[in-house]
C-alpha positions as CSV (number, residue, x, y, z in Angstrom):
1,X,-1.1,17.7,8.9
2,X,-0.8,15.7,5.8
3,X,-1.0,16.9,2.3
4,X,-2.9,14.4,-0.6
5,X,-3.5,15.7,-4.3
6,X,-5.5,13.4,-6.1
7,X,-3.3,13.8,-9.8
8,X,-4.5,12.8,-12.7
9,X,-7.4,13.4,-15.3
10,X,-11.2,12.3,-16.3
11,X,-9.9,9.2,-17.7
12,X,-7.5,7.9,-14.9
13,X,-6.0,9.3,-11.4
14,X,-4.5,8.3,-8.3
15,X,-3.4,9.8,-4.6
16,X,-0.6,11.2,-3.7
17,X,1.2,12.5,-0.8
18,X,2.5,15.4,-0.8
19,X,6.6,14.6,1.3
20,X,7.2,18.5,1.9
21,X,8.0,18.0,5.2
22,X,10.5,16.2,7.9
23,X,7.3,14.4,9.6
24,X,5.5,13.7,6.2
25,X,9.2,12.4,5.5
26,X,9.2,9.8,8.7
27,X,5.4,8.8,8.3
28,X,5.8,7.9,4.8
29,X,9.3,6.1,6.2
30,X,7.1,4.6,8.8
31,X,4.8,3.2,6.1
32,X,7.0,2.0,3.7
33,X,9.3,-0.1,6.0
34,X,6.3,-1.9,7.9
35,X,4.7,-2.5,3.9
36,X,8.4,-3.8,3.0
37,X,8.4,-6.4,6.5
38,X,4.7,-7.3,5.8
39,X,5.7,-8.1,2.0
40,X,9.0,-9.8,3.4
41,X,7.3,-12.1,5.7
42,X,4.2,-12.9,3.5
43,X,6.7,-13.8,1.1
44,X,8.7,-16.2,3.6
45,X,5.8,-17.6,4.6
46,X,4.8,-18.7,1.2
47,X,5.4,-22.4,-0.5
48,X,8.0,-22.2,-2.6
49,X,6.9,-24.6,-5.2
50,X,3.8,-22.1,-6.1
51,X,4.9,-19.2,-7.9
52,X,3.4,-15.8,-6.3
53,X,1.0,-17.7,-4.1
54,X,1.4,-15.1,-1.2
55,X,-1.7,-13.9,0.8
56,X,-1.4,-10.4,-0.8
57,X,-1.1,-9.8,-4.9
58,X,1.9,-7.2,-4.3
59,X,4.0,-9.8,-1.9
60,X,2.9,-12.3,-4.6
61,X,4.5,-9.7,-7.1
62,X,7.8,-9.0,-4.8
63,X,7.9,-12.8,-5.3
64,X,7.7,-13.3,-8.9
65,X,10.4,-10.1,-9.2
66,X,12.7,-11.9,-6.3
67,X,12.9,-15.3,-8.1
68,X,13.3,-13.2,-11.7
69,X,16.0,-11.4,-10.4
70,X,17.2,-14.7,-8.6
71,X,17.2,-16.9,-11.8
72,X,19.6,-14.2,-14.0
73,X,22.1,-13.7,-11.7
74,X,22.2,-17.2,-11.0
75,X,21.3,-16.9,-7.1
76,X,20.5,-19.7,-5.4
77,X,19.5,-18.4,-2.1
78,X,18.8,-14.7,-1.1
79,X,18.9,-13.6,3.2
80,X,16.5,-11.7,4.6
81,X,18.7,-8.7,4.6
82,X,19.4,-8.9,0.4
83,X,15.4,-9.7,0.5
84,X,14.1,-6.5,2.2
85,X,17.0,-4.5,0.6
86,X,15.4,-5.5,-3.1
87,X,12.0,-4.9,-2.0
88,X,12.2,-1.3,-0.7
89,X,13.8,-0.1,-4.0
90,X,10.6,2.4,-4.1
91,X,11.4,3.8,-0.5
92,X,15.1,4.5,-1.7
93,X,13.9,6.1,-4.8
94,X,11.3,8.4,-2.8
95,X,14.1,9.4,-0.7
96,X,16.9,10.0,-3.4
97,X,14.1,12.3,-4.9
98,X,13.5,14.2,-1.5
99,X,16.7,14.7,-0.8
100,X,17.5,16.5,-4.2
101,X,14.4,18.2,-5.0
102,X,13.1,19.1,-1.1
103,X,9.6,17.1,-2.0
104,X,8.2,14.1,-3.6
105,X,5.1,13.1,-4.7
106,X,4.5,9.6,-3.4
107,X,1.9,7.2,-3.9
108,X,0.7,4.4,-1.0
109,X,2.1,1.5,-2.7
110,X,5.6,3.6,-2.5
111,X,5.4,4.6,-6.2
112,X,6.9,8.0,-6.5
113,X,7.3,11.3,-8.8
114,X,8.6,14.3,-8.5
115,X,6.3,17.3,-7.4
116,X,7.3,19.8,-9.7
117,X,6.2,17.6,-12.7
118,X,3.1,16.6,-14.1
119,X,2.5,15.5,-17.5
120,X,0.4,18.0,-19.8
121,X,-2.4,15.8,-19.7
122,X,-2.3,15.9,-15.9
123,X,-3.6,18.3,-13.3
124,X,-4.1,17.9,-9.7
125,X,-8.3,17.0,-8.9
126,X,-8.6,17.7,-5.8
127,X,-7.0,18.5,-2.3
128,X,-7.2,17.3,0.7
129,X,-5.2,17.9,4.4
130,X,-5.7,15.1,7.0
131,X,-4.5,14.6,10.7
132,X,-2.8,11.2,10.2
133,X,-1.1,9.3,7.0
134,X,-3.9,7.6,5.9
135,X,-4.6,7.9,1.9
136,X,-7.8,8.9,0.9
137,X,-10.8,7.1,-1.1
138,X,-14.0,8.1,-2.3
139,X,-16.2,5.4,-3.1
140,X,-17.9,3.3,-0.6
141,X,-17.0,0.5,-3.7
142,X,-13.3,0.7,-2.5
143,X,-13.9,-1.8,0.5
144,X,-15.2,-5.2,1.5
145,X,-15.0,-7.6,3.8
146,X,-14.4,-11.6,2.1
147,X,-14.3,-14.9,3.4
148,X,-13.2,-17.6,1.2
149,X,-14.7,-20.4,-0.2
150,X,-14.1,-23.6,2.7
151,X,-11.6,-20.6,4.8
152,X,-12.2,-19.6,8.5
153,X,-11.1,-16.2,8.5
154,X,-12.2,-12.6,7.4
155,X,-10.0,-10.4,5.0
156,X,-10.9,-6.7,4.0
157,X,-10.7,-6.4,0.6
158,X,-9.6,-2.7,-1.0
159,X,-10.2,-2.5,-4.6
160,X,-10.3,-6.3,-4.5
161,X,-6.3,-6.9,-2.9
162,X,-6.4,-7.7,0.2
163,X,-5.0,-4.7,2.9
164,X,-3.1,-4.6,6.2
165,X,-4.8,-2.8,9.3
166,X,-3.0,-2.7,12.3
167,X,-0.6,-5.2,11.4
168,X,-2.9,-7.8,10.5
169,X,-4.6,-9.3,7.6
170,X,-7.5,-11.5,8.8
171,X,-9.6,-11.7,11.5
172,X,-11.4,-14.7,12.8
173,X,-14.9,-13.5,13.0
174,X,-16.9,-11.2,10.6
175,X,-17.4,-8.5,13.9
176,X,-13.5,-8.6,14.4
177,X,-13.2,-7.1,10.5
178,X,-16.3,-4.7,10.9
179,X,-14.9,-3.5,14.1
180,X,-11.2,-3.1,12.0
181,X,-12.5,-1.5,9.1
182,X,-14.7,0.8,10.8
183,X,-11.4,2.2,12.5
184,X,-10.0,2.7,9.2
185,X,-13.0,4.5,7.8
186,X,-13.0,6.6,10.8
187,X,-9.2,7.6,9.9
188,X,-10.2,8.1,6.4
189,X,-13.4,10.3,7.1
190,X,-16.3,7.7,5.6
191,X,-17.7,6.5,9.0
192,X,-21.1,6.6,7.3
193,X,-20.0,3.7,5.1
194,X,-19.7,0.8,7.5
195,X,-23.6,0.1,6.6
196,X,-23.5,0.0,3.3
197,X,-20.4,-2.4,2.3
198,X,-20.7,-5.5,0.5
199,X,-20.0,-9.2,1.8
């Protein structure tokens, strides 16, 4: 069983995971390291004469933050092992945290905080325990399903960036992404909302 607080106030506020556990400890583990590979290959895979043109706006961020980092220490070439070590800087932090405090509040994109402290402004919404590490939503506005302009494939769109389910990113037929996204709103509890998302 997995522990999300939704922290924040009436103006802004996000999901968290509650890491109070060894199993919360290797799911979010789990999670982290296949978002790092995904990011690390979508970056490989991208032209290197277009600055963070990557399929997703995070690897296209990674990107940007590589070559930065790249240019001022005069780098010229990075291997895949300096890569991925750069780009799971948030799954070190979220584990240097755990380690010294016993929990961590951590956030899917592998943004982290320490559980014992929320800002004055802050308190935690709402609670919710699920079955499997999946991070909650609540608005049927959160997903959609997108094929580009002139493109063949299908992408499913959360809060307009583009997700991974199962490992993949698009899908060659509309059905294929129902079918994908359906599973995922199953995992999330919103099964009722596969008929009323947006093309």
């Amino acid at each position: 069983m997995f522990k999300f607080h939704k922290i924040g106030n009436d103006v802004a506020s996000g999901w968290y995971c509650l890491v109070d556990s060894q199993e919360a400890l290797d799911a979010h583990t789990e999670h982290m390291s296949k978002r790092t590979l995904t990011n690390w290959k979508d970056i490989k895979n991208s032209p290197d004469d277009k600055g963070g043109h990557c399929r997703t706006v995070e690897a296209g961020q990674y990107k940007y933050l590589l070559q930065t980092h790249m240019e001022f220490n005069n780098i010229e070439k990075m291997d895949m092992v300096d890569c991925l070590d750069f780009i799971s800087g948030s799954l070190k932090s979220s584990l240097e945290v755990f380690k010294r405090e016993g929990e961590v509040y951590v956030a899917e994109n592998g943004a982290c905080r320490p559980s014992t402290k929320l800002l004055d402004c802050e308190s935690i919404l709402e609670e919710r325990e699920l079955d499997d590490y999946v991070y909650p939503h609540h608005s049927e506005k959160d997903f959609k399903i997108r094929k580009w302009q002139g493109g063949r494939h299908y992408y499913i769109l959360e809060n307009g960036n583009s997700i991974t389910l199962d490992g993949r990113t698009k899908w060659n037929t509309c059905q294929g992404a129902e079918d994908a996204l359906a599973d995922h709103l199953n995992k999330l509890g919103l099964q009722d909302m596969k008929n009323r998302l947006e093309y």
